[in-house]
C-alpha positions in Angstrom: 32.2 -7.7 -8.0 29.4 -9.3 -6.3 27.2 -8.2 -3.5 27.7 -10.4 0.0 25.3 -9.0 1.9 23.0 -11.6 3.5 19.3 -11.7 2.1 16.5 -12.2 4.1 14.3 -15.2 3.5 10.4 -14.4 3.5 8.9 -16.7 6.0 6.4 -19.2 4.0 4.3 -20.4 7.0 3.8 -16.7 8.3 0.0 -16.0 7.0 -0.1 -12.2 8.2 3.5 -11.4 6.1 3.5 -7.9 5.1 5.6 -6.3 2.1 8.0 -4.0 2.7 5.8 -1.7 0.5 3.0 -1.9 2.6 3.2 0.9 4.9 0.9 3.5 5.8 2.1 5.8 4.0 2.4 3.7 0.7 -1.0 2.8 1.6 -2.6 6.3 1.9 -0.4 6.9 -1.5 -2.3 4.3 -3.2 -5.6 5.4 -1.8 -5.1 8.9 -2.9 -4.3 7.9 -6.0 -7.4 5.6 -6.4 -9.1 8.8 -5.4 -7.7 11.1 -7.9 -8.5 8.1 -10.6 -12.5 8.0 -9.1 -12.7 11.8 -10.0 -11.0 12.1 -12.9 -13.5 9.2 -14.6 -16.5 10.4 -12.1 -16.8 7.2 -10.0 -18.3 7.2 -6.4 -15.1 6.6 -4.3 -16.1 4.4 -1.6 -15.6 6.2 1.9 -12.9 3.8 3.3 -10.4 4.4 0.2 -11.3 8.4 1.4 -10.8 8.1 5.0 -7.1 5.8 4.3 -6.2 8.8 1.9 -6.7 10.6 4.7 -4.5 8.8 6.7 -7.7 7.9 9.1 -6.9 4.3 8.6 
């Protein structure tokens, strides 16, 4: 059986086209992740990637 829903084509000439991944909450996701990462290896995390884990963003 096949699936007939219709699919949504991605505009090509739209230059500000956002994933459907990139949410703020996938985004703060990410950024505490990247966090996590920066402590575990002892990196300076730079304070923008703190203040989107934060949800500041």
């Amino acid at each position: 059986m096949t699936d007939t829903a219709p699919v949504r084509a991605t505009p090509s000439d739209q230059g500000t086209y956002r994933r459907a991944a990139d949410t703020p909450r996938v985004t703060a996701a990410k950024a505490r992740l990247r966090v996590a990462l920066d402590q575990q290896l002892g990196r300076p995390t730079p304070q923008s990637v703190k203040d989107a884990a934060e949800g500041k963003r």
